[in-house]
PDB file of N, CA, C and O in Angstrom:
ATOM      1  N   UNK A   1     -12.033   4.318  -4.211  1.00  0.00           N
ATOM      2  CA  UNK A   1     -11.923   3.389  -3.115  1.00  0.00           C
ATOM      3  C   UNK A   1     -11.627   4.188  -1.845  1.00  0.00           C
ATOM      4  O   UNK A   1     -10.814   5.100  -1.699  1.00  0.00           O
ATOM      5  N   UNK A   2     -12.491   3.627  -0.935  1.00  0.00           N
ATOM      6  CA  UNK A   2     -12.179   4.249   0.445  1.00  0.00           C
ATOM      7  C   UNK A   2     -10.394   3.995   1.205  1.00  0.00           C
ATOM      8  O   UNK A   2      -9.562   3.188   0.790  1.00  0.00           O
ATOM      9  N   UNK A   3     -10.235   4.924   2.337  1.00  0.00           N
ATOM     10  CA  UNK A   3      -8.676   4.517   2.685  1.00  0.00           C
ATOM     11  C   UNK A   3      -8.988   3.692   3.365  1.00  0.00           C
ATOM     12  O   UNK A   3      -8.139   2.869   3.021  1.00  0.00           O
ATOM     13  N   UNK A   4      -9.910   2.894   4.572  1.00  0.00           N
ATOM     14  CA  UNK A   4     -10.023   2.418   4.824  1.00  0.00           C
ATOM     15  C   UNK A   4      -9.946   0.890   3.838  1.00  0.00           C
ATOM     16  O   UNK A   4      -8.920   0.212   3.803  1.00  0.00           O
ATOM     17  N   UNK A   5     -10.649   0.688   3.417  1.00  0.00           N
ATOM     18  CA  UNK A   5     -10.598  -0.259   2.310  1.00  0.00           C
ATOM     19  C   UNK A   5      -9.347  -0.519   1.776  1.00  0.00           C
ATOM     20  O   UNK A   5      -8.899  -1.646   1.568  1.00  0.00           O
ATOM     21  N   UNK A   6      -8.665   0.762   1.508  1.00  0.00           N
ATOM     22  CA  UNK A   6      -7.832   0.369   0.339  1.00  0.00           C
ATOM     23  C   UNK A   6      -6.010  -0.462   1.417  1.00  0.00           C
ATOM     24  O   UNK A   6      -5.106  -1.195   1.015  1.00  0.00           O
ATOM     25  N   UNK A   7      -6.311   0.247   2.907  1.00  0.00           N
ATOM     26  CA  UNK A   7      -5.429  -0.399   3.420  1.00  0.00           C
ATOM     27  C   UNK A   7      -5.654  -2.224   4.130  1.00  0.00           C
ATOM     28  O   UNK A   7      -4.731  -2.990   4.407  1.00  0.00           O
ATOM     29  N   UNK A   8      -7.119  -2.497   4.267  1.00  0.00           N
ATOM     30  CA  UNK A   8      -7.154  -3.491   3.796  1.00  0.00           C
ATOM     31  C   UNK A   8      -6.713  -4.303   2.991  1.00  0.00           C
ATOM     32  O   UNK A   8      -5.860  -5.162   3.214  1.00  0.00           O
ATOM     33  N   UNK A   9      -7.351  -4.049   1.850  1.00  0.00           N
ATOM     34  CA  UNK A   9      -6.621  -4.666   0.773  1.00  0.00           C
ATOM     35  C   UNK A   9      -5.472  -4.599   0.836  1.00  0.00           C
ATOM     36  O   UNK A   9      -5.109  -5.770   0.945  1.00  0.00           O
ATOM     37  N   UNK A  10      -4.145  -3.625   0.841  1.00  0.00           N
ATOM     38  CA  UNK A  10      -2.905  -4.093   0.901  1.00  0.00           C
ATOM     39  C   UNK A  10      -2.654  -4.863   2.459  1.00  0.00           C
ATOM     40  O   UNK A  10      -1.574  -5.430   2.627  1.00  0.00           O
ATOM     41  N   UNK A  11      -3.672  -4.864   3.575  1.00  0.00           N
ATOM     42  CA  UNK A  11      -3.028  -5.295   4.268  1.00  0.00           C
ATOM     43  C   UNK A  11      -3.547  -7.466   3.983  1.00  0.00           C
ATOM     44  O   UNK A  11      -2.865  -8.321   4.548  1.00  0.00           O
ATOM     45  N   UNK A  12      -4.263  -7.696   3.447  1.00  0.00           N
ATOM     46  CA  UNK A  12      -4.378  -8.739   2.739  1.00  0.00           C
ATOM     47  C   UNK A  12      -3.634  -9.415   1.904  1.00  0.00           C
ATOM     48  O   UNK A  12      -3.538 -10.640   1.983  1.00  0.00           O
ATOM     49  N   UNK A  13      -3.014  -8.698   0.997  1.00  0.00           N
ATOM     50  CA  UNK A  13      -2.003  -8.839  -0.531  1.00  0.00           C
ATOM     51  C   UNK A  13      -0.970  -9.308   0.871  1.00  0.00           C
ATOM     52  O   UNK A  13      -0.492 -10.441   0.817  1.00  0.00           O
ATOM     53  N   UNK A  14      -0.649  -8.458   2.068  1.00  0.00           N
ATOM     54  CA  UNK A  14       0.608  -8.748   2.545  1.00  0.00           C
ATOM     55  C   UNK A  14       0.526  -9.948   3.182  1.00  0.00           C
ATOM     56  O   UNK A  14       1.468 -10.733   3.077  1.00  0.00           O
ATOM     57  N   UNK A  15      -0.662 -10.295   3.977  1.00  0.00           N
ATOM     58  CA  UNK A  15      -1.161 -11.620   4.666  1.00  0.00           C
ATOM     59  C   UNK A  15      -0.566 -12.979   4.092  1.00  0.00           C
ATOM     60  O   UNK A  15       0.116 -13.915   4.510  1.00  0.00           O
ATOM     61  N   UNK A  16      -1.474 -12.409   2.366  1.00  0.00           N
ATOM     62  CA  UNK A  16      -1.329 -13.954   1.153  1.00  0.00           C
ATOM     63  C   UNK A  16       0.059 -13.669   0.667  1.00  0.00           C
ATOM     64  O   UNK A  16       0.373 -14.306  -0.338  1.00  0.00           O
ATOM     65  N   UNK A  17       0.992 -12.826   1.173  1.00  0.00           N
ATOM     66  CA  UNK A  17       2.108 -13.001   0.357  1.00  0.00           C
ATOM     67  C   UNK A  17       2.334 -12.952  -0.924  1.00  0.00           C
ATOM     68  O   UNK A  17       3.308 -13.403  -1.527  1.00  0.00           O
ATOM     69  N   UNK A  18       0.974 -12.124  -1.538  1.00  0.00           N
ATOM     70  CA  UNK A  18       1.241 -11.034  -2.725  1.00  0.00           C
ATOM     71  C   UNK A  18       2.285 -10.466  -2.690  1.00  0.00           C
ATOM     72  O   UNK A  18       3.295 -10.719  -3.346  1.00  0.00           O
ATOM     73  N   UNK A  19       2.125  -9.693  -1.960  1.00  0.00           N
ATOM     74  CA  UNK A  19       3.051  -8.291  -1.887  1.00  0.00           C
ATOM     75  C   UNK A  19       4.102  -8.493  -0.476  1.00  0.00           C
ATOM     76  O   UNK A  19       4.105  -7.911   0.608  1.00  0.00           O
ATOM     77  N   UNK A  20       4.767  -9.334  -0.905  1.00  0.00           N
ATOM     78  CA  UNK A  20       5.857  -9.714  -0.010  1.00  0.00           C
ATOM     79  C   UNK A  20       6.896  -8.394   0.703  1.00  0.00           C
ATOM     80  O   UNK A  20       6.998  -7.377   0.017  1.00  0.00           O
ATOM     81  N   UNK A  21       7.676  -8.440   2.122  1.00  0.00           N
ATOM     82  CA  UNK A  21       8.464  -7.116   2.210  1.00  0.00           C
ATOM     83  C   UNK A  21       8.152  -6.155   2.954  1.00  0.00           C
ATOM     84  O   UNK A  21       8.871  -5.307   3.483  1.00  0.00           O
ATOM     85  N   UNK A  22       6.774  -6.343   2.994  1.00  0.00           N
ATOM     86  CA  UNK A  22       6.100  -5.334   3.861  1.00  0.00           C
ATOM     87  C   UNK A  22       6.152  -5.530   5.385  1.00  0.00           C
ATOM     88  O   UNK A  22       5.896  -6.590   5.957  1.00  0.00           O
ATOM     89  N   UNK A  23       6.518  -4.363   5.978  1.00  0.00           N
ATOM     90  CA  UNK A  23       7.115  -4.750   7.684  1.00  0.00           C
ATOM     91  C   UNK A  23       5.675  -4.187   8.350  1.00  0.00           C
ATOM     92  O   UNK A  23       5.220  -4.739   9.352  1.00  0.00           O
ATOM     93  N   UNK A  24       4.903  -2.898   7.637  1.00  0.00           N
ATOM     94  CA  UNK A  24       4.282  -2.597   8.900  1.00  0.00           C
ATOM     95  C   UNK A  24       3.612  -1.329   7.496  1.00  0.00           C
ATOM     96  O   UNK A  24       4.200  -0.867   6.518  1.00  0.00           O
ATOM     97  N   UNK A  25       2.049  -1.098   8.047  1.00  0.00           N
ATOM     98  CA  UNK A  25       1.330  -0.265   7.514  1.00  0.00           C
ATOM     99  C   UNK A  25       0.441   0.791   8.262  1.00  0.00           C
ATOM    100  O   UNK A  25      -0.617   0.474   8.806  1.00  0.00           O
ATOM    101  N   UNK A  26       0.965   2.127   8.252  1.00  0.00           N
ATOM    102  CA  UNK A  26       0.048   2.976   9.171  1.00  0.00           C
ATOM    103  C   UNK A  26      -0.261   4.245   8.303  1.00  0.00           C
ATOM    104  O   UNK A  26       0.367   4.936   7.501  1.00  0.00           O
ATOM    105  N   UNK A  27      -1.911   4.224   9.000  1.00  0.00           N
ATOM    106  CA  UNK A  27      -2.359   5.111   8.233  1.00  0.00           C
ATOM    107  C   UNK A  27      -1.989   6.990   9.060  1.00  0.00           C
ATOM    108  O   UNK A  27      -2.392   7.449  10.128  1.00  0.00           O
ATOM    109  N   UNK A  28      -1.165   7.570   8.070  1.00  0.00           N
ATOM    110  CA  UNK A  28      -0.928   8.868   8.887  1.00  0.00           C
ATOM    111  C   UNK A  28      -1.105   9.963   8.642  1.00  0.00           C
ATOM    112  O   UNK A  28      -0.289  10.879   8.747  1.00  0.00           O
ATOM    113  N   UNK A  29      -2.935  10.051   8.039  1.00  0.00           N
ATOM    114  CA  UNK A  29      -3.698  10.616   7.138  1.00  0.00           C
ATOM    115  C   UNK A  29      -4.139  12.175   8.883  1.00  0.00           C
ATOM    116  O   UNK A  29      -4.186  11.979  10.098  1.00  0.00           O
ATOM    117  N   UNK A  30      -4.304  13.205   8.236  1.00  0.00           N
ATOM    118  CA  UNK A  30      -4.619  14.482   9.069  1.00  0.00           C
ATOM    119  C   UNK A  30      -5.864  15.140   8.157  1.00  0.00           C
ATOM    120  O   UNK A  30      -6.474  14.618   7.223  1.00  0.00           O
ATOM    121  N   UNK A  31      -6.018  16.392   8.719  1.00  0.00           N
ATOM    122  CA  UNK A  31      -6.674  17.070   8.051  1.00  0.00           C
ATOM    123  C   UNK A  31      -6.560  17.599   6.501  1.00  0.00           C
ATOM    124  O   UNK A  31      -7.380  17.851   5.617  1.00  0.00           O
ATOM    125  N   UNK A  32      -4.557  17.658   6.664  1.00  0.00           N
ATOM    126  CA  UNK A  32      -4.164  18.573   5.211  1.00  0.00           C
ATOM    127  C   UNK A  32      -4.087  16.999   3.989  1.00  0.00           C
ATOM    128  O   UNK A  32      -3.777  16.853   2.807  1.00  0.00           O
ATOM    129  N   UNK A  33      -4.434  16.323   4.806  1.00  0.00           N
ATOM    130  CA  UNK A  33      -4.765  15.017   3.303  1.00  0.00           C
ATOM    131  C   UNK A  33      -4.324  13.441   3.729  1.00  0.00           C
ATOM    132  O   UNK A  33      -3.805  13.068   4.781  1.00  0.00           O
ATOM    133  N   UNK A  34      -4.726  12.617   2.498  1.00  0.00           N
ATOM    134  CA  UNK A  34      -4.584  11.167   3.131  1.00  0.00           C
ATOM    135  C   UNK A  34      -2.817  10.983   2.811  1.00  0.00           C
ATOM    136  O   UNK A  34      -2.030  11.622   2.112  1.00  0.00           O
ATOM    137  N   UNK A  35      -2.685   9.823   3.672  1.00  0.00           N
ATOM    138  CA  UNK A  35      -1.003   9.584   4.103  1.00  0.00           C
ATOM    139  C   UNK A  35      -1.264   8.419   4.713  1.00  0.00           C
ATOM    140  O   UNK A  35      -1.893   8.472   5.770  1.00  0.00           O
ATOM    141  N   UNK A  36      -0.683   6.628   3.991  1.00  0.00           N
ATOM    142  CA  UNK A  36      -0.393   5.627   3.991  1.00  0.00           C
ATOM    143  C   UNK A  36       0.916   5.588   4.423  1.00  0.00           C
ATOM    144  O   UNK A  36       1.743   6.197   3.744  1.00  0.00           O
ATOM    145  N   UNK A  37       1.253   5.036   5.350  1.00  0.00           N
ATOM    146  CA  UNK A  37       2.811   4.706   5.174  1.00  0.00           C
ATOM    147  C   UNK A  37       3.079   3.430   5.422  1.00  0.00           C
ATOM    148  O   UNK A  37       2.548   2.716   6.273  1.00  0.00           O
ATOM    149  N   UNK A  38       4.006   3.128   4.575  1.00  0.00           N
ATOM    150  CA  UNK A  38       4.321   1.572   4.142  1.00  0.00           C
ATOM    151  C   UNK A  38       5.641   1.488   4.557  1.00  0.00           C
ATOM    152  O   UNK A  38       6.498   2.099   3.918  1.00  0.00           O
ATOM    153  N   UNK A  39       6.059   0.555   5.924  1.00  0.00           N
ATOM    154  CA  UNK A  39       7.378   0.548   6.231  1.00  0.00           C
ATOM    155  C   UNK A  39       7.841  -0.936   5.146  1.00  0.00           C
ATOM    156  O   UNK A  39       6.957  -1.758   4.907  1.00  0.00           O
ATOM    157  N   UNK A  40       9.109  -1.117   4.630  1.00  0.00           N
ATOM    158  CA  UNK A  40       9.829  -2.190   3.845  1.00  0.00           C
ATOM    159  C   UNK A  40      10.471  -3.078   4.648  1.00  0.00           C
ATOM    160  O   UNK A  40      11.024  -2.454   5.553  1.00  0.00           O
ATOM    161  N   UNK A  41      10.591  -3.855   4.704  1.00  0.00           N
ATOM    162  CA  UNK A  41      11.785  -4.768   5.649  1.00  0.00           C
ATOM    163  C   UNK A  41      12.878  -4.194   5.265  1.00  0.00           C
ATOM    164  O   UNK A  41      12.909  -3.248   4.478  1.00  0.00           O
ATOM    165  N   UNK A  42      13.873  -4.729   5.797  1.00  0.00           N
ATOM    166  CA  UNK A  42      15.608  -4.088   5.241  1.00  0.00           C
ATOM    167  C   UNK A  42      16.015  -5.514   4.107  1.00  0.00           C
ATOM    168  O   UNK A  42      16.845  -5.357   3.212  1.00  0.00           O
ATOM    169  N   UNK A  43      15.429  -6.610   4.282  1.00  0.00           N
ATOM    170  CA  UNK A  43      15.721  -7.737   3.341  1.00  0.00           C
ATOM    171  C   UNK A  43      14.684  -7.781   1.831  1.00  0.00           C
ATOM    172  O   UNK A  43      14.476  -8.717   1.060  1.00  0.00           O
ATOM    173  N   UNK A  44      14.132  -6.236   1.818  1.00  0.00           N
ATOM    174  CA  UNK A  44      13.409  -6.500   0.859  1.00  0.00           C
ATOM    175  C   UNK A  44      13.707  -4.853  -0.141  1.00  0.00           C
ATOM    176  O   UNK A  44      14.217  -3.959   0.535  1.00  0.00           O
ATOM    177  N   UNK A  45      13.476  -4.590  -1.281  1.00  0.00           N
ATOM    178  CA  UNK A  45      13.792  -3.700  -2.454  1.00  0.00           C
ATOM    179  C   UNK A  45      12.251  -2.868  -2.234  1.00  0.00           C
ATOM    180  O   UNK A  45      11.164  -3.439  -2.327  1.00  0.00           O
ATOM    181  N   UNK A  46      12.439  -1.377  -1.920  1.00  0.00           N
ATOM    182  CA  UNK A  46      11.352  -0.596  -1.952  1.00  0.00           C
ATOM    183  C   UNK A  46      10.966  -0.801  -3.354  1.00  0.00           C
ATOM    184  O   UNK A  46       9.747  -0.951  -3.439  1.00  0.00           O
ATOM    185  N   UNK A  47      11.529  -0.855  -4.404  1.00  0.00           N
ATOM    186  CA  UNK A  47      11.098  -0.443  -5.898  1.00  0.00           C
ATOM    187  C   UNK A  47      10.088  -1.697  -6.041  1.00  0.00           C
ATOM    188  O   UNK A  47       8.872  -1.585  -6.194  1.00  0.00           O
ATOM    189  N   UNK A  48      10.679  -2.691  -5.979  1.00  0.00           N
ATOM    190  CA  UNK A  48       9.760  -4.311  -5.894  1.00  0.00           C
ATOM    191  C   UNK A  48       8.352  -4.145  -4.947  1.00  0.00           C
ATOM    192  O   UNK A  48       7.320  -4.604  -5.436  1.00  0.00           O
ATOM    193  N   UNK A  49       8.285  -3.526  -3.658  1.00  0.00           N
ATOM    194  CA  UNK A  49       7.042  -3.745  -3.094  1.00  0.00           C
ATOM    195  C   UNK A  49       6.550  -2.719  -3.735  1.00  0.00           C
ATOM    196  O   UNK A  49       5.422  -3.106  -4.041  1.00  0.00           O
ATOM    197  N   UNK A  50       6.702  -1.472  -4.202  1.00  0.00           N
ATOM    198  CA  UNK A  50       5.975  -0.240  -4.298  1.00  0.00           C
ATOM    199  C   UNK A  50       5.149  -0.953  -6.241  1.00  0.00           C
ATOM    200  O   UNK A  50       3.979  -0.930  -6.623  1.00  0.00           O
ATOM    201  N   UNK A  51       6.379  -1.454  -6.939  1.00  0.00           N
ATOM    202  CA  UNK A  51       5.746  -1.889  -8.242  1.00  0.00           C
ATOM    203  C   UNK A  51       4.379  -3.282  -8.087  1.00  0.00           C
ATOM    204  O   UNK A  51       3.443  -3.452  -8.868  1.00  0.00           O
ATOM    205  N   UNK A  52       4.655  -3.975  -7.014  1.00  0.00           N
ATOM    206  CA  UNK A  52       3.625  -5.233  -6.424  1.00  0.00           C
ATOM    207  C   UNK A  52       2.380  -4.339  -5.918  1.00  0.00           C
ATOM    208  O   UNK A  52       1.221  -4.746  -6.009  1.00  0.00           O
ATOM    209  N   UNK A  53       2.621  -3.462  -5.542  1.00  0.00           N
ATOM    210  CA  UNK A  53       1.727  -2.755  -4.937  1.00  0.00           C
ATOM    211  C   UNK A  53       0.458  -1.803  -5.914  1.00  0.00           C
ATOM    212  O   UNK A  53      -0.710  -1.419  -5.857  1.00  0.00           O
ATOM    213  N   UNK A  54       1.456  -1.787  -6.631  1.00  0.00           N
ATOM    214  CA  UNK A  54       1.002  -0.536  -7.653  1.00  0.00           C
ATOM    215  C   UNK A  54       0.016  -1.778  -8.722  1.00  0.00           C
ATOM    216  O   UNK A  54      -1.202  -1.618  -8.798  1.00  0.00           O
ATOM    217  N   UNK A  55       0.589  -2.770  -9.359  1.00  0.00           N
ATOM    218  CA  UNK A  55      -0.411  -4.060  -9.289  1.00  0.00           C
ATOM    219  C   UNK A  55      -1.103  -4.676  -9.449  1.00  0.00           C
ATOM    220  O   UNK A  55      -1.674  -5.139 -10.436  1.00  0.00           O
ATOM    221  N   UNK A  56      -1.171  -4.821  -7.949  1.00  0.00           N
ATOM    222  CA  UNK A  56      -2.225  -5.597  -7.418  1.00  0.00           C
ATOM    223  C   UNK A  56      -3.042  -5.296  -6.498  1.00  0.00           C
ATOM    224  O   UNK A  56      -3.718  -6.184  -5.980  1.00  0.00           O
ATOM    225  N   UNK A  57      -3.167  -3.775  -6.043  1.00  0.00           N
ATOM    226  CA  UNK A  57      -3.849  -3.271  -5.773  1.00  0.00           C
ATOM    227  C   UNK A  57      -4.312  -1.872  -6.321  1.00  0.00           C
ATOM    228  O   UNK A  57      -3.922  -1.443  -7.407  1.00  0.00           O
ATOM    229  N   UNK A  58      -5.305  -1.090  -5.366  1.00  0.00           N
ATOM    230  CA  UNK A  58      -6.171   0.276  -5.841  1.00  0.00           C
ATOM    231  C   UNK A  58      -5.235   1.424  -5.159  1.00  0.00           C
ATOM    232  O   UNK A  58      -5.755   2.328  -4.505  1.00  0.00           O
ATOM    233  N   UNK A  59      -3.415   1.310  -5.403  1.00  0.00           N
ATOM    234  CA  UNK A  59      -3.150   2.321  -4.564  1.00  0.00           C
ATOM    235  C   UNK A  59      -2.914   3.068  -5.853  1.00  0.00           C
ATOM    236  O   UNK A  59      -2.732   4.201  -5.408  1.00  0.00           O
ATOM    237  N   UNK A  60      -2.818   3.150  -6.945  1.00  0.00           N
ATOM    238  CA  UNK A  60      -2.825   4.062  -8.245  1.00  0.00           C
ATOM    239  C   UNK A  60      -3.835   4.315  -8.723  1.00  0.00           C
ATOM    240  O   UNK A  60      -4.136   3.512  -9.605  1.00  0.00           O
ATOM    241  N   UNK A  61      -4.593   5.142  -8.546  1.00  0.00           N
ATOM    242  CA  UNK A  61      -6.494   5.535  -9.228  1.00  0.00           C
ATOM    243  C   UNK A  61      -6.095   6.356 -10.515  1.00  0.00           C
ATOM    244  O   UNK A  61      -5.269   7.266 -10.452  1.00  0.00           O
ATOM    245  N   UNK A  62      -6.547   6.091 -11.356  1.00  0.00           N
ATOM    246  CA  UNK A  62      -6.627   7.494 -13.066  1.00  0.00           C
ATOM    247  C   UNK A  62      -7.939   7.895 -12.868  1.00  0.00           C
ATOM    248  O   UNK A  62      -8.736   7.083 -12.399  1.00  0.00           O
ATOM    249  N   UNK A  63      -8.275   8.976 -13.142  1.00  0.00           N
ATOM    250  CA  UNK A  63      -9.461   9.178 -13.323  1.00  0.00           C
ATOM    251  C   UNK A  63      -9.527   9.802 -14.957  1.00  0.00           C
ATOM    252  O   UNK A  63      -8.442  10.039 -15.486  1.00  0.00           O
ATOM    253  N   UNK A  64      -9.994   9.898 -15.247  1.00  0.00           N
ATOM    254  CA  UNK A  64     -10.439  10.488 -16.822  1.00  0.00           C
ATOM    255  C   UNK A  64     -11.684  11.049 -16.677  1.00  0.00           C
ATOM    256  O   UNK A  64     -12.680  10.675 -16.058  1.00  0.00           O
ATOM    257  N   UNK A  65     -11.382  12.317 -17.570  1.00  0.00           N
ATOM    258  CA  UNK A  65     -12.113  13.653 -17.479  1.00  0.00           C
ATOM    259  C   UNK A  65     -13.008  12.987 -19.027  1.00  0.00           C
ATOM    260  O   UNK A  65     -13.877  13.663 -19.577  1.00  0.00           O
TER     261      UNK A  65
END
């Protein structure tokens, strides 16, 4: 999945109140690699959005060899 795409999609999940908690999403991707950053509210549990996240969306890829 593209990063583009894929911050879509979480920024959707956060819209519908999937993935509740989420204050703010910036992408702070450079040359030396991609970099999402997901700010939390202070009324909400990082472990809870990061496990909602993990999910119900494409932010965990496996690949198999």
């Amino acid at each position: 999945m593209y990063k583009a795409a894929l911050i879509g999609d979480i920024a959707r999940l956060v819209e519908r109140d999937v993935v509740p908690g989420v204050a703010d999403i910036c992408d702070e991707s450079d040359r030396s690699g991609m970099r999402i950053a997901i700010e939390v509210k202070r009324s909400a549990s990082a472990d809870v959005v990061v496990n909602n996240l993990l999910q119900h969306s494409a932010l965990q890829v496996r690949l198999h060899h």
